[in-house]
C-alpha positions as CSV (number, residue, x, y, z in Angstrom):
1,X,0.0,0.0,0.0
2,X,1.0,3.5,-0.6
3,X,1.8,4.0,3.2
4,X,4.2,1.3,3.4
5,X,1.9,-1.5,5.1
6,X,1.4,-4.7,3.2
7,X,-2.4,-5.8,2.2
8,X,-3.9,-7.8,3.9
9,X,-3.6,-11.1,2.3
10,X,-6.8,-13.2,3.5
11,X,-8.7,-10.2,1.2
12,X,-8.5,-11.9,-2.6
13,X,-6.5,-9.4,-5.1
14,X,-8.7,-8.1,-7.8
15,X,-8.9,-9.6,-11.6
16,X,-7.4,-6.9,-14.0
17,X,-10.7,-7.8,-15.5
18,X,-12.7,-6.2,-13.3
19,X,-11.1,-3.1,-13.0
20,X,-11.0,-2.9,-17.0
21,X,-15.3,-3.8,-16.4
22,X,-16.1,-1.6,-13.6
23,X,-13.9,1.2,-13.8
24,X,-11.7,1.2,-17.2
25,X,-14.1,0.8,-19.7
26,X,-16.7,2.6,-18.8
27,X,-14.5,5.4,-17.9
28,X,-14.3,5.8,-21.9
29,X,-18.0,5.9,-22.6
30,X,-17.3,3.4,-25.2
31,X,-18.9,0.4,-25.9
32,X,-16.9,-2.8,-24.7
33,X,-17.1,-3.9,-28.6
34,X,-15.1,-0.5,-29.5
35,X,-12.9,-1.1,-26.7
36,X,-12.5,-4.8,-28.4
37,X,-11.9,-3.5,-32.2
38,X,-9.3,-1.2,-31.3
39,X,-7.5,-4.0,-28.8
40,X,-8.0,-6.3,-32.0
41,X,-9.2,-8.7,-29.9
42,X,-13.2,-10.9,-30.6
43,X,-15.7,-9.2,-28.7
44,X,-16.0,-12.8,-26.7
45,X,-12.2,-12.9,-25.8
46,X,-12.5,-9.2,-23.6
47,X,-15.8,-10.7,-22.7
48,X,-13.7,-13.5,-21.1
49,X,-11.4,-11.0,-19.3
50,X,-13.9,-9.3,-18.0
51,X,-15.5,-12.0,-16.4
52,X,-12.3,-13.3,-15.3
53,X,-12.6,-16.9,-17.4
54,X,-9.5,-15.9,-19.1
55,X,-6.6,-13.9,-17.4
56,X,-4.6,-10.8,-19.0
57,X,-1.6,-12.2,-21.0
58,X,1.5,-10.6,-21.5
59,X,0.0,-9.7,-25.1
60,X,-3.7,-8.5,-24.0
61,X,-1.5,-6.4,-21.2
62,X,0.7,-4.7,-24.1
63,X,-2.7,-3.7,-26.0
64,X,-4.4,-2.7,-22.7
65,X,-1.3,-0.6,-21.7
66,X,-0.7,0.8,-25.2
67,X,-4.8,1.7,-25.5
68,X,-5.2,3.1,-22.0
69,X,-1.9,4.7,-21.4
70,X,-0.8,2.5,-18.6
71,X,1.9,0.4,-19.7
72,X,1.6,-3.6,-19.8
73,X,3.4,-4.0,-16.5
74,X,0.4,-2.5,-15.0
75,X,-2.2,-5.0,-16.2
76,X,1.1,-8.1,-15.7
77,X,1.6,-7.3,-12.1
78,X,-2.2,-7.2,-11.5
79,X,-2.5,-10.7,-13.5
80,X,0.6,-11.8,-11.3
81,X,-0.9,-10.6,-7.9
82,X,-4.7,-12.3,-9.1
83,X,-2.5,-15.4,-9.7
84,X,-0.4,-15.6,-6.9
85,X,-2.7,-15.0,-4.5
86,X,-4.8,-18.1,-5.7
87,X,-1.8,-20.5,-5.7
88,X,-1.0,-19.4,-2.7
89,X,-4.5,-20.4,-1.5
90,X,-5.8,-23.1,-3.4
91,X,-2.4,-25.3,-3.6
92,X,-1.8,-27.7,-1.3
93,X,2.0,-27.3,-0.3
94,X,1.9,-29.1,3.1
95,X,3.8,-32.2,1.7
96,X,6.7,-29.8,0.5
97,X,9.5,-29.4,3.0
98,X,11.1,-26.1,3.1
99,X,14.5,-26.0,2.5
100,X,17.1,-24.6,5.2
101,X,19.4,-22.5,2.5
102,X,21.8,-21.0,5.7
């Protein structure tokens, strides 16, 4: 966080798709099927970002960060946080030992 304290990290990370739903694109007052012509993306594929079924690829996040003026490590490190946090969660690691690297 801007203040220097970490998030908390029980609260899930947002999609990058639903900041480019809720906020981005309608921040335009385009359509989402401009916003998908001028990505050169199908309608259906930002329709899958948006409702998080497909994540932000290195690509998409060039063409979002080129269109919106944010750069593509913007919409990566969003991605990465989304993606992390869910491994994190959802993988069961409790058979791994941790290594003692000293």
């Amino acid at each position: 966080m801007a203040d220097g304290t970490l998030r908390d990290q029980s609260i899930e990370p947002s999609h990058p798709g639903e900041l480019l739903g809720e906020i981005v694109i309608p921040g335009t007052g385009l359509p989402k099927t401009h916003i998908a012509q001028r990505l050169h993306l199908s309608r259906q594929t930002l329709h899958d970002i948006i409702t998080r079924k497909q994540p932000v690829t290195p690509t998409v996040a060039a063409k979002l960060g080129k269109l919106f003026g944010n750069g593509a490590g913007f919409w990566i490190r969003m991605q990465a946080t989304y993606d992390t946090w869910h491994a994190e969660h959802d993988v069961d690691v409790s058979q791994i030992e941790t290594l003692d690297m000293a």
